[in-house]
C-alpha positions as CSV (number, residue, x, y, z in Angstrom):
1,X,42.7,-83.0,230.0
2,X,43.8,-79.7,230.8
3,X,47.1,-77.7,229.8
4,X,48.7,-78.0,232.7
5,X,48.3,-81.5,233.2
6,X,49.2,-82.1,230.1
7,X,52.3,-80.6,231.0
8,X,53.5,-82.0,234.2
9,X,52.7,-85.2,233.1
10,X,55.1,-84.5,230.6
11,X,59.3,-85.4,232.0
12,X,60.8,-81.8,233.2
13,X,63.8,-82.5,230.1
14,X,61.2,-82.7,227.2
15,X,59.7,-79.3,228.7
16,X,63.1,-77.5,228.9
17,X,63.1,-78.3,224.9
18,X,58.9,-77.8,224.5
19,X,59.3,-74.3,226.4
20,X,59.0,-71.2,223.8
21,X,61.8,-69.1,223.6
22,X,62.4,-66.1,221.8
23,X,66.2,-64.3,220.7
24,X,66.7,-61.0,221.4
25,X,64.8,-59.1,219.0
26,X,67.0,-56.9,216.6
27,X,65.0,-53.5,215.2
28,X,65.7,-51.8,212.5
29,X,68.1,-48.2,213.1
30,X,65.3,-46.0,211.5
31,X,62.4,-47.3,212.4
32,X,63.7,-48.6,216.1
33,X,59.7,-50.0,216.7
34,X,59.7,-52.9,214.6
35,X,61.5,-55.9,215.5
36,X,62.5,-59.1,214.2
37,X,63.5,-62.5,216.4
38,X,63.5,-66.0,216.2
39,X,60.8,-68.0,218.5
40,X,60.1,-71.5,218.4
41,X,56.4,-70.8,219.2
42,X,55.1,-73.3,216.8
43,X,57.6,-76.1,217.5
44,X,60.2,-75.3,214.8
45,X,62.7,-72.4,215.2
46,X,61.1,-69.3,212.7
47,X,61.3,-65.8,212.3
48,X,58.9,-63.2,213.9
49,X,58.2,-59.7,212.9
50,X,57.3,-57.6,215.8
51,X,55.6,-54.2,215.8
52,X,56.0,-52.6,218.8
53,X,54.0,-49.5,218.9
54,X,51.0,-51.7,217.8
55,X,52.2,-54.7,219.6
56,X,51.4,-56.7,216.7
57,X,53.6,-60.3,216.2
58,X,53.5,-62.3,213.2
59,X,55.1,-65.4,211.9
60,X,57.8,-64.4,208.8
61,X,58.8,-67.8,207.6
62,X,57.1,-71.2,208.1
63,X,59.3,-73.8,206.4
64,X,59.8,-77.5,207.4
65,X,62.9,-77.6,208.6
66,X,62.6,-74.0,210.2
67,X,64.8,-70.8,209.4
68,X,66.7,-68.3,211.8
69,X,68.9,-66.1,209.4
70,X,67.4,-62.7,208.6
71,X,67.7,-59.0,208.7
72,X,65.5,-56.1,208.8
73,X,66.3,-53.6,206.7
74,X,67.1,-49.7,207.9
75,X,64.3,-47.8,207.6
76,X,61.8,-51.7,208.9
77,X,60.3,-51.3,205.6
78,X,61.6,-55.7,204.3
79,X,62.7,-58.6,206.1
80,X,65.3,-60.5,204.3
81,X,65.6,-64.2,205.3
82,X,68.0,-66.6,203.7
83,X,66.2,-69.6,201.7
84,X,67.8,-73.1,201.8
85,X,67.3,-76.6,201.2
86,X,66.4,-78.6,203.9
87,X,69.2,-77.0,206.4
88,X,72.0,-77.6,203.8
89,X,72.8,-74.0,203.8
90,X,73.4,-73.2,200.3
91,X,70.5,-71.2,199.0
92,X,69.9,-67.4,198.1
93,X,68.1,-64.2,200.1
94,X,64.6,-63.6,199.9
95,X,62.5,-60.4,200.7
96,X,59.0,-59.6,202.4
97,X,57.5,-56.4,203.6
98,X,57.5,-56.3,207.0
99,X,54.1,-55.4,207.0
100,X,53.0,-58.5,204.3
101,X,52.3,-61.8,205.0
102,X,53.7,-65.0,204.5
103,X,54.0,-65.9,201.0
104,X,54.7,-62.1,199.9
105,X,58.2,-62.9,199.8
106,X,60.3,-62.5,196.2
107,X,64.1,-62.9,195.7
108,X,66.0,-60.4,196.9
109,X,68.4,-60.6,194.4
110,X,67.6,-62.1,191.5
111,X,70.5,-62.2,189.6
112,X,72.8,-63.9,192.0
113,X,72.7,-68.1,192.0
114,X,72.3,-69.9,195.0
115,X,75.9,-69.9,197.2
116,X,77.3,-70.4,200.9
117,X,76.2,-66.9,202.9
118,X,79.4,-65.0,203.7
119,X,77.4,-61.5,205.5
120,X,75.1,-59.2,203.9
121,X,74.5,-55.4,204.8
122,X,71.5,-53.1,203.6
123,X,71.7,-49.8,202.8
124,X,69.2,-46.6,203.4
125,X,68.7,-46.2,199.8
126,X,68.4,-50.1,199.2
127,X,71.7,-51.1,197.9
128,X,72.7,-54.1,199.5
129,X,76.0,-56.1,199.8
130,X,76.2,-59.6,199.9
131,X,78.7,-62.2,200.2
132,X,78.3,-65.2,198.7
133,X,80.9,-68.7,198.9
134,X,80.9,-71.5,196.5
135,X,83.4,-74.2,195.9
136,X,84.0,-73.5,192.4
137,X,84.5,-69.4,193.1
138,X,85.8,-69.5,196.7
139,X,84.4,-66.2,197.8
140,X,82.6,-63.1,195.9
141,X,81.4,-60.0,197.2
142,X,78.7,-58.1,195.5
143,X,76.6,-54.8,195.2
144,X,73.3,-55.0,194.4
145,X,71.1,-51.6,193.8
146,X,67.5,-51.7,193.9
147,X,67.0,-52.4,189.6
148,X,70.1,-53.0,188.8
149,X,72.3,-56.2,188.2
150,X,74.4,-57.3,191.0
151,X,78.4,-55.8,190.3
152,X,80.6,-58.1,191.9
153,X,83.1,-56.2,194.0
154,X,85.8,-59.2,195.3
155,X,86.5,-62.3,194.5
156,X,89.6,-64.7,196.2
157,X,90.0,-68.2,196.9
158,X,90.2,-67.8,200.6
159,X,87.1,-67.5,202.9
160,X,85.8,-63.9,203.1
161,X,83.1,-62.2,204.1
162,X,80.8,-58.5,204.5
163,X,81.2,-56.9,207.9
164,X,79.0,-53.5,207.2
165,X,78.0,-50.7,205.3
166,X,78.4,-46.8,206.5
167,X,75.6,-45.5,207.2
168,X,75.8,-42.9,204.2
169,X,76.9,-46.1,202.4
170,X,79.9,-44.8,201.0
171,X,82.2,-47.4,202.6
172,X,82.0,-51.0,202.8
173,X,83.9,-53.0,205.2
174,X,84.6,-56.6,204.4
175,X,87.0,-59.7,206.3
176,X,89.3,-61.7,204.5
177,X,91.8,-64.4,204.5
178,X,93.7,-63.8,201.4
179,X,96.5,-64.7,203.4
180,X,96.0,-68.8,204.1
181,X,95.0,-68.2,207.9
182,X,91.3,-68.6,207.9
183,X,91.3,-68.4,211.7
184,X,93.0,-64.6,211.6
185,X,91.3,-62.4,209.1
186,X,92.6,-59.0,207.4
187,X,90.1,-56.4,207.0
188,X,89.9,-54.3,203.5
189,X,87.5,-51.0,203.5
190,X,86.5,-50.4,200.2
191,X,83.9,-48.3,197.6
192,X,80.8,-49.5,196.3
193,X,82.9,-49.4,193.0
194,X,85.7,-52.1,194.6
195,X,88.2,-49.6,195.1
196,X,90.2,-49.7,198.2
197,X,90.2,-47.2,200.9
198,X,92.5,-48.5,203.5
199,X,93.7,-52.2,204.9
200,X,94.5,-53.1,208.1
201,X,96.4,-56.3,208.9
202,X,98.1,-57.6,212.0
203,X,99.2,-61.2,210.5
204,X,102.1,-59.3,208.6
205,X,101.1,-61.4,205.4
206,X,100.7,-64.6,207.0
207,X,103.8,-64.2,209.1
208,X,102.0,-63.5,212.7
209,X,98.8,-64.6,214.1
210,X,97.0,-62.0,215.1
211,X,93.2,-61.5,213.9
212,X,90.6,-58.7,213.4
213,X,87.2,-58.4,213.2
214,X,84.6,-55.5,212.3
215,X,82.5,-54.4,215.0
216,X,80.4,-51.8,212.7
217,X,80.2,-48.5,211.0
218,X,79.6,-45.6,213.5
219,X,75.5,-45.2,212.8
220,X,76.1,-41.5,212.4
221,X,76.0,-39.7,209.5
222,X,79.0,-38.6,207.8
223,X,81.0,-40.9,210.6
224,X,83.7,-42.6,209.4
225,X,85.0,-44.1,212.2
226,X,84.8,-48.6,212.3
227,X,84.7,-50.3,215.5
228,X,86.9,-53.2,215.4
229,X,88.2,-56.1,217.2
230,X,91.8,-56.9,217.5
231,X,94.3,-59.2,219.4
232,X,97.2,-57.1,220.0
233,X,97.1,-57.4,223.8
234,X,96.8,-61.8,223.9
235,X,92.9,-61.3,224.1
236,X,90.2,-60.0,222.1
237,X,89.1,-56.4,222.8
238,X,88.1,-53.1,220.8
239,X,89.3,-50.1,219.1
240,X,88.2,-47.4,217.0
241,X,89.9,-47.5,213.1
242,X,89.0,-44.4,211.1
243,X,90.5,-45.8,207.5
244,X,89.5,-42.6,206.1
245,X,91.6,-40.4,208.3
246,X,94.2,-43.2,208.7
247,X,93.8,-43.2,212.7
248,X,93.3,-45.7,215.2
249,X,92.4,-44.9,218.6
250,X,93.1,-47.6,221.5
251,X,90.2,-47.8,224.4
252,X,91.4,-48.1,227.8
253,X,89.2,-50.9,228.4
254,X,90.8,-52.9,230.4
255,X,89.4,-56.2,231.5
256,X,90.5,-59.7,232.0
257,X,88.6,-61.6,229.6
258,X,87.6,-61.3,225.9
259,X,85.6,-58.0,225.1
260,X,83.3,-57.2,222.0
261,X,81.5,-54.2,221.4
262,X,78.7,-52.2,219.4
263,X,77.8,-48.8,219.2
264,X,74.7,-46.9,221.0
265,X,72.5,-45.6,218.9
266,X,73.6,-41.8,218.6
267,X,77.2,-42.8,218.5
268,X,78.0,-41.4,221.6
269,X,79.5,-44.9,223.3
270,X,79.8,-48.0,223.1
271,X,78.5,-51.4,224.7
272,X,80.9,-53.5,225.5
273,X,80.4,-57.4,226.3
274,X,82.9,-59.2,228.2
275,X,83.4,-62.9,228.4
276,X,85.6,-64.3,231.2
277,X,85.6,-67.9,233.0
278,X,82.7,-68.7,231.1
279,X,80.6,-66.2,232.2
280,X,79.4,-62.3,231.2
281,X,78.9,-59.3,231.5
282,X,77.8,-55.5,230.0
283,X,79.6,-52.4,230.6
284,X,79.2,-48.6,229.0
285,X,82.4,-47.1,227.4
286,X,81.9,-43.7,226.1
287,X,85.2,-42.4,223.9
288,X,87.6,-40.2,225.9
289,X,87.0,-41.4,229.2
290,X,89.0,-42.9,231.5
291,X,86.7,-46.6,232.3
292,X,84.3,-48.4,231.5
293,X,81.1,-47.9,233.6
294,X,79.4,-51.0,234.3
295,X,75.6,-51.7,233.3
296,X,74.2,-54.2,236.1
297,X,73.0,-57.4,235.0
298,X,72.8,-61.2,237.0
299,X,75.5,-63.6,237.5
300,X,75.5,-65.8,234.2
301,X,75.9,-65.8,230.4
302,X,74.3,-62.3,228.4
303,X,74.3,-64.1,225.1
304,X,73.6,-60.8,223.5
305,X,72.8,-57.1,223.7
306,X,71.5,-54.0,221.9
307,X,71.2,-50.6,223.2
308,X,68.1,-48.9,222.3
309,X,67.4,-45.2,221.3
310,X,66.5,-44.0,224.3
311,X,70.1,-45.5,226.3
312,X,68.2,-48.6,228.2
313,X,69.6,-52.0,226.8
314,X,68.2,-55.3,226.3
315,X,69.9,-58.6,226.6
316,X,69.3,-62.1,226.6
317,X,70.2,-63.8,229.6
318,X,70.0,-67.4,231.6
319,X,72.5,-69.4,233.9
320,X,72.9,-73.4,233.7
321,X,70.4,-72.9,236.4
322,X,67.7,-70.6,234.8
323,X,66.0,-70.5,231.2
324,X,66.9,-67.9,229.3
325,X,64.9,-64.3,229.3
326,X,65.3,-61.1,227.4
327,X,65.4,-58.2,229.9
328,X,65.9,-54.2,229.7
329,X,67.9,-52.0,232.4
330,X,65.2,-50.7,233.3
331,X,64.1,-54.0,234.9
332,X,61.1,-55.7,232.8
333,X,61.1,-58.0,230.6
334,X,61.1,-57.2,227.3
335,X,59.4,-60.0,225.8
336,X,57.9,-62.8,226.9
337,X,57.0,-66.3,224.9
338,X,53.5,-67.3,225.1
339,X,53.4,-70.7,227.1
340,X,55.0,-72.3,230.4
341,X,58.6,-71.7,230.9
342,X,61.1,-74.3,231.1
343,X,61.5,-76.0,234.1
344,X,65.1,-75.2,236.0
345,X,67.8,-77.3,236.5
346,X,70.9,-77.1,238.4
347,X,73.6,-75.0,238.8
348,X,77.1,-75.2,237.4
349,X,80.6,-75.8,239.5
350,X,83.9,-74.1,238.3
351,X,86.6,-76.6,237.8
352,X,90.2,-76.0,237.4
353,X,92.4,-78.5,236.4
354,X,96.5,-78.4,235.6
355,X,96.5,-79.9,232.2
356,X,99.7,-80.4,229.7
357,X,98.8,-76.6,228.1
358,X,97.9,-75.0,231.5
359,X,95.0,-74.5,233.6
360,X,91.8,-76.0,232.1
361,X,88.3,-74.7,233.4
362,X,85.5,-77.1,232.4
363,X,81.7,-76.6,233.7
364,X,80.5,-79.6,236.2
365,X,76.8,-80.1,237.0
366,X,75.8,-83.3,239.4
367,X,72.5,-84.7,240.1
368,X,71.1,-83.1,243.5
369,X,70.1,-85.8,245.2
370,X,73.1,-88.5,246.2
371,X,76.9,-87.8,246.7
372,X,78.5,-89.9,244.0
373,X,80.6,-91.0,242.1
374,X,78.3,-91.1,239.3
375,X,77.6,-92.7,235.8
376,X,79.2,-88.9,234.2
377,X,78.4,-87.6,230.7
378,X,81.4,-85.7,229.2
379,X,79.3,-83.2,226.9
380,X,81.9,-82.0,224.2
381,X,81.4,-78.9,223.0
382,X,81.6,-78.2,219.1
383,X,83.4,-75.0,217.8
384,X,86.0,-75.9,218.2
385,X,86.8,-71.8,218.5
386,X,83.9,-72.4,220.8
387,X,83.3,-72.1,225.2
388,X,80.8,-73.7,227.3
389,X,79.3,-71.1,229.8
390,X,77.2,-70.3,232.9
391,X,74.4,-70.4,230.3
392,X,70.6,-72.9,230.0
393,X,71.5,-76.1,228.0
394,X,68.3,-78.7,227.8
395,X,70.8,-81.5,226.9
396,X,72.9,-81.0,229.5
397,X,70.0,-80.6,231.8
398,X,68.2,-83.9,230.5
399,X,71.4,-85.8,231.6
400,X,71.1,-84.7,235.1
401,X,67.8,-85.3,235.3
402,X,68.4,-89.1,234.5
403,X,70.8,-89.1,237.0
404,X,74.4,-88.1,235.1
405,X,76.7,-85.7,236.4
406,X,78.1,-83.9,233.2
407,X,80.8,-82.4,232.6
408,X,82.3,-79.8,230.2
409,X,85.5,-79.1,229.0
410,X,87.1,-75.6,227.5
411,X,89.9,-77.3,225.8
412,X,92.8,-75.7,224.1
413,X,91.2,-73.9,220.9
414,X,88.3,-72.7,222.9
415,X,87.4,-69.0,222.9
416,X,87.4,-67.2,225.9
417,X,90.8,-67.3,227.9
418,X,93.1,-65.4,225.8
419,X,94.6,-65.9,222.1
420,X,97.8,-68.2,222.9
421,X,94.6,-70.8,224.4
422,X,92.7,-70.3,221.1
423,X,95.5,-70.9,219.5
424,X,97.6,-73.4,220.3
425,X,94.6,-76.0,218.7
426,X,97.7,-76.9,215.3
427,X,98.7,-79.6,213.1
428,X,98.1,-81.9,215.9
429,X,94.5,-81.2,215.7
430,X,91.7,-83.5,218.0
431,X,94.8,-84.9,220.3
432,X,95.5,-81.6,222.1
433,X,91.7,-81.1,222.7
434,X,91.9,-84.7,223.9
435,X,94.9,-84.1,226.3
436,X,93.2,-81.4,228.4
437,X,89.8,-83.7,228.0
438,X,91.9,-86.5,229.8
439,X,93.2,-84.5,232.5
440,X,89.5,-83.4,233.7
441,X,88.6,-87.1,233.4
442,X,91.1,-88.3,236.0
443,X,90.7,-85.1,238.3
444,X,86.4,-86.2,237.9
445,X,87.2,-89.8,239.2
446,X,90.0,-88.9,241.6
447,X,87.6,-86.5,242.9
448,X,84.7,-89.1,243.8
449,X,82.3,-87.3,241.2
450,X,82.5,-89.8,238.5
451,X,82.2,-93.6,238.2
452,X,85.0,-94.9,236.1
453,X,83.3,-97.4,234.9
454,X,80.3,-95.1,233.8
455,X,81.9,-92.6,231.5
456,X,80.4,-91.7,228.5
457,X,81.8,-89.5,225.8
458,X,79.6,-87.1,223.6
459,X,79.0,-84.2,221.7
460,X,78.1,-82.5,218.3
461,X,80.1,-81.2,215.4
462,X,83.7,-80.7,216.9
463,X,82.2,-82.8,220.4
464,X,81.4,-85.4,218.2
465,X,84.3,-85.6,216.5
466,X,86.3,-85.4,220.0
467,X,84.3,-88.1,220.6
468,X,85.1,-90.7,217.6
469,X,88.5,-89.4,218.0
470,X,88.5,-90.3,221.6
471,X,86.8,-93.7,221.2
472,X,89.8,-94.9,219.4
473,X,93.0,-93.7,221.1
474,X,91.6,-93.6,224.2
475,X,89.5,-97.1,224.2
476,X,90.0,-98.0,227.8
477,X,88.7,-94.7,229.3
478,X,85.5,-94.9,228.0
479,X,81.9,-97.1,228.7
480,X,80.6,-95.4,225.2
481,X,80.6,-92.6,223.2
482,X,77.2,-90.4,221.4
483,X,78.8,-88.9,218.4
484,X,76.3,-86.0,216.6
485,X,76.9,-84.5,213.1
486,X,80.4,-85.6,213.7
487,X,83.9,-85.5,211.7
488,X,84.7,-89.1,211.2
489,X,86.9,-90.0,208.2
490,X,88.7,-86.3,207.9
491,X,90.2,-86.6,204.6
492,X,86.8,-87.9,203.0
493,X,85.4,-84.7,205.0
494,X,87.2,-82.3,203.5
495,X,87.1,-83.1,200.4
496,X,83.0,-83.0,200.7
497,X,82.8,-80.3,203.1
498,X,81.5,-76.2,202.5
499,X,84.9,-74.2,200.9
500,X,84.8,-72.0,204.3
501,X,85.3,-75.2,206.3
502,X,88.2,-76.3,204.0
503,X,89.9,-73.2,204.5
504,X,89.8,-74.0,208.0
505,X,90.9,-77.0,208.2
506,X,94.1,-75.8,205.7
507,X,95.2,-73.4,208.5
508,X,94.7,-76.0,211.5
509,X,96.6,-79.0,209.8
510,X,98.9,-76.8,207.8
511,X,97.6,-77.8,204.3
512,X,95.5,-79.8,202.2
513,X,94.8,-84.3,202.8
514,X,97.5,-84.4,200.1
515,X,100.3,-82.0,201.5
516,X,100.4,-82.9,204.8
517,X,98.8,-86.4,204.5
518,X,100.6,-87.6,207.8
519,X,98.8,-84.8,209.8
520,X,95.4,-85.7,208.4
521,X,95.7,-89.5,208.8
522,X,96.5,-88.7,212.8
523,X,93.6,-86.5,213.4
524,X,91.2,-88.4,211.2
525,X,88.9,-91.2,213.9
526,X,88.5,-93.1,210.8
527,X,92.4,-94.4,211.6
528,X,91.3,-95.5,215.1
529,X,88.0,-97.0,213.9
530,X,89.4,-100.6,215.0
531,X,90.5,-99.9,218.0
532,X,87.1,-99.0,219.7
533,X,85.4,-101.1,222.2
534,X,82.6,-99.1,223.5
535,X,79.3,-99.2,221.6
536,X,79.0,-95.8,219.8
537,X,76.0,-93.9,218.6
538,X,75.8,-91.6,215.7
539,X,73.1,-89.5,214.3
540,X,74.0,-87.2,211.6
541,X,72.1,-84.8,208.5
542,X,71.8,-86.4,205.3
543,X,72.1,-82.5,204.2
544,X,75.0,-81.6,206.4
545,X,77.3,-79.2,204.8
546,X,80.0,-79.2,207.4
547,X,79.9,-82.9,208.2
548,X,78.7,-84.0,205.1
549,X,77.2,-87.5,205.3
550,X,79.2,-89.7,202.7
551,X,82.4,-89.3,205.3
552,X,80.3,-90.7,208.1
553,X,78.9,-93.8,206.0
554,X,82.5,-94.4,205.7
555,X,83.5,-95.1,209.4
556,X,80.1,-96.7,209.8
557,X,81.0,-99.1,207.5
558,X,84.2,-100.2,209.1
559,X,82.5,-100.1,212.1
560,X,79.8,-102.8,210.5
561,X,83.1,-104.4,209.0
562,X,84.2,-105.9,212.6
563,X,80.6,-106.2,214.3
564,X,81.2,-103.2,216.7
565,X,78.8,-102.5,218.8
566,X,77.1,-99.1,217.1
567,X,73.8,-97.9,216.6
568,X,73.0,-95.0,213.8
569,X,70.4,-92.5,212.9
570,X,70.0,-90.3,209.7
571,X,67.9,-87.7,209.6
572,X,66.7,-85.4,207.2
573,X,68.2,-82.0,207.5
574,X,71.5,-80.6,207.9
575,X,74.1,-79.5,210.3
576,X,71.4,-79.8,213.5
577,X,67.9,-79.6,213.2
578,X,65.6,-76.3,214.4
579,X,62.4,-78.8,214.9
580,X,62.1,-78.6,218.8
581,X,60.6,-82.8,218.5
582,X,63.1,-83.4,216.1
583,X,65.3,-82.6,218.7
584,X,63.6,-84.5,221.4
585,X,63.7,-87.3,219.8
586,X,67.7,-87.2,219.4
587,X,67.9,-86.9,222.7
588,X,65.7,-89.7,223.9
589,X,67.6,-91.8,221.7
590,X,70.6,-90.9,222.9
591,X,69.0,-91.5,226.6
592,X,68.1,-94.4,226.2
593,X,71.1,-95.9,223.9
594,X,73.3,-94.8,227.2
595,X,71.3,-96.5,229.4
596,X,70.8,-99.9,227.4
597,X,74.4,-100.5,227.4
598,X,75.3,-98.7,230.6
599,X,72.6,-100.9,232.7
600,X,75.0,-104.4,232.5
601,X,77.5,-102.3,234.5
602,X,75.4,-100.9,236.9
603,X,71.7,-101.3,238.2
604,X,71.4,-97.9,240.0
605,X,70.8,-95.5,237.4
């Protein structure tokens, strides 16, 4: 049998999954022909070296459970990829010429243990710095010259992390939360000797919540200046912060929705990505005048961007509609996977709703053949500083294929419409997401689109959370719920969970499981768990760092307790899984757990 038949034998939802795909490629700033990107060529997400003059692609890593974290360094000489266990995400760098093979690889830095990532930045003469995060040290920051023993730089409690390295490498700029609000960070610039150069922070120790973010170095020489992100205006947007010369220069940028932003290559301006109503968009700012010009790309969701030495930029782009493609200004594509590309789906519908915070937008994709109501999929999404957007989602799509409409919600604590929306996710953490979740859900069956009978609740990480959560103070609302990698007894969580993750949780709740007890126990789905009616579904890592297992064997077990209706799966990796029929898999038993118990109430899907 042919290819091709092999393929359209094959359901349209497995080949949105099966498709290749390739990230944008990042390059190194010295040597702007070789590449490096993630592809999933083989089946499991990997990284790719890519020589462009030569045209030449090879395969970095090859490791069960895949890999996507690496960098190139400055002049494209190494790849460094970060080595972990079986997706648990505690592991250390390693280092292979880009021109070797696999199995050339060393440790990058020897002397450091195995920790948490918290950034990394390479130098032009090799120095690199890396963050690393452990429970026992919270978060240390450390040089590391070619030779030498690593000098540790910073150490604090709080989360932290490296933002870059000038490109003389003279200044190093890091994040931090020594302040208790891991969802606003401080930034610090300092020598590669640990001694401060300047701070800038807008939470006024703690007192304000306001956050900033580095943006990166100028990548000229003898530049000081740092692009940063800030919040001063209710959204997030960019200025230029020289903490050498003590200035900060304000952009007249001025556009609705969330903007980030990266220097062009020669320094002379800057590309700026905005986010607004879950959708994108690229402009061109250069410093000292008046607008932004605007750099033409389709309706939908850029999920990144680079400008390239010669001014043309490439970005990754899809809709809900369309599978995602990297494409230049110049109009080609850039590169393109080996294989058939994944069949489309359908489009998205905007949806505003008045909720108890305000307005909520959520994302609404209905089968194309029949005019409702239908059996309706809420697909949670995870974050929860997170948005759904105008962007290609195979889950999503595989729902609608079967039939579903689905339906995403940005909740309060999404990103993406402003700081006070982002923000307002406190102390009673999982109910207001629920709120604004409950308010789509009448609009959905008011509106004829959903049966509400047929509802079903899901997600992963925060969506499956949302969805225990939901399960058990919301029982009557909902046929069942498909809870991935999910929170589900939240004390038990954070006691096992990564130190970053615990910092967060401190500055949603307001403290720790045993300072604010009362805050935890009303968050936690482990305090609804006999409440729900609805069968439930979970799958979850065995290695999950963020959602560690233990804390899900725990509502499991109460569920088993009572004789709830519940099916489980473990599998062996950790917060997700980058093995494309690993992922399959989920899905199809997800599919068919929803249509098992969803078939006594209806015969028509």
């Amino acid at each position: 049998m042919s290819d091709t038949q092999n393929v359209s034998s094959t359901p349209e939802w497995e080949q949105r999954f099966r498709a290749p795909r390739v990230s944008l490629p990042d390059w190194a700033e010295d040597a702007p022909d070789r590449s490096l990107f993630v592809s999933n060529a083989t089946g499991t997400y990997e990284l790719y070296a890519w020589d462009r003059a030569s045209g030449r692609q090879r395969q970095v890593t090859d490791r069960p459970n895949g890999t996507t974290d690496g960098l190139l360094t400055p002049d494209g000489s190494a790849i460094w990829w970060f080595s972990d266990t079986d997706g648990d995400e505690f592991g250390v760098w390693m280092r292979q010429p880009f021109d070797g093979a696999q199995g050339d690889d060393e440790p990058a830095a020897p002397g450091l243990e195995a920790s948490y990532p918290a950034g990394l930045a390479i130098g032009r003469d090799g120095t690199a710095v890396i963050g690393r995060s452990t429970d026992e040290d919270g978060t240390t920051i450390h040089v590391v010259r070619p030779s030498d023993a690593p000098v540790e730089i910073y150490r604090h409690r709080e989360s932290a992390g490296v933002g870059d390295l000038s490109h003389d490498g003279t200044l190093i700029a890091l994040e931090h939360t020594e302040h208790g609000d891991a969802m606003h960070s401080a930034l610090r610039v300092v020598r590669p000797d640990g001694s401060t150069v300047a701070e800038l922070d807008d939470t006024e120790g703690g007192t304000k919540e306001l956050g900033l973010a580095v943006l990166g170095f100028a990548p000229v020489a003898g530049d000081t200046r740092l692009l940063v992100g800030h919040q001063r205006r209710g959204r997030w947007e960019p200025m230029i912060w020289d903490p050498v010369a003590g200035t900060e220069t304000d952009l007249p940028i001025d556009l609705p929705g969330d903007v980030g932003a990266e220097w062009y290559p020669d320094g002379s301006a800057l590309l700026v990505e905005h986010s607004f109503e879950a959708r994108s968009e690229l402009w061109r700012y250069e410093p000292g005048a008046k607008e932004p010009v605007r750099v033409e790309t389709p309706a939908g969701t850029v999920s990144g961007a680079t400008a390239r030495p010669d001014g043309t930029v490439e970005y990754l782009w899809s809709s809900a509609a369309l599978p995602p493609v990297v494409r230049s200004t110049t109009g080609a594509v850039v590169l393109d996977p080996p294989g058939p590309a994944a069949p489309a789906s359908v489009p998205v519908e905007d949806v505003w709703v008045e909720g108890p915070g305000g307005h909520i937008h959520a994302l609404v994709q209905r089968p194309a053949t029949g005019d409702g109501p239908f059996p309706t999929v809420f697909e949670i999404h995870g974050g929860p500083t997170w948005h759904d957007s105008d962007a290609f989602a195979s889950g999503p799509a595989a729902w609608v294929d079967h039939g579903f409409a689905v339906v995403r919600v940005n909740y309060r604590g999404s990103t993406g419409y402003g700081r006070a929306w982002t923000d307002a996710l406190k102390h009673r953490v999982g109910l207001i997401e629920l709120e604004d979740i409950a308010a789509v859900r009448d609009w959905a069956v008011k509106s004829g689109l959903a049966d509400p009978a047929q509802l079903v609740l899901a997600g992963g990480s925060w969506g499956g959370y949302l969805t225990l959560l939901g399960l058990g103070t919301q029982p009557d609302a909902w046929a069942l719920g498909l809870a991935a990698v999910p929170v589900a007894d939240y004390v038990t969580a954070y006691h096992d969970e990564m130190e970053a993750l615990k910092a967060m949780d401190r500055t949603l709740l307001g403290g720790t499981p045993e300072e604010v007890p009362e805050r935890f126990e009303a968050s936690s789905p482990l305090t609804y768990v006999d409440a729900v009616r609805a069968p439930v579904y979970i799958s979850a890592g065995v290695n999950d760092p963020r959602c560690p297992i233990r804390q899900v064997e725990n509502y499991v077990d109460r569920l088993k307790a009572r004789g709830a209706v519940h099916e489980v799966y473990r599998y062996d990796a950790g917060h997700g899984s980058l093995v494309v029929e690993e992922r399959i898999k989920q899905v199809r038993l997800e599919l068919d757990f929803a249509l098992r118990h969803l078939k006594a109430s209806s015969s028509g899907i």
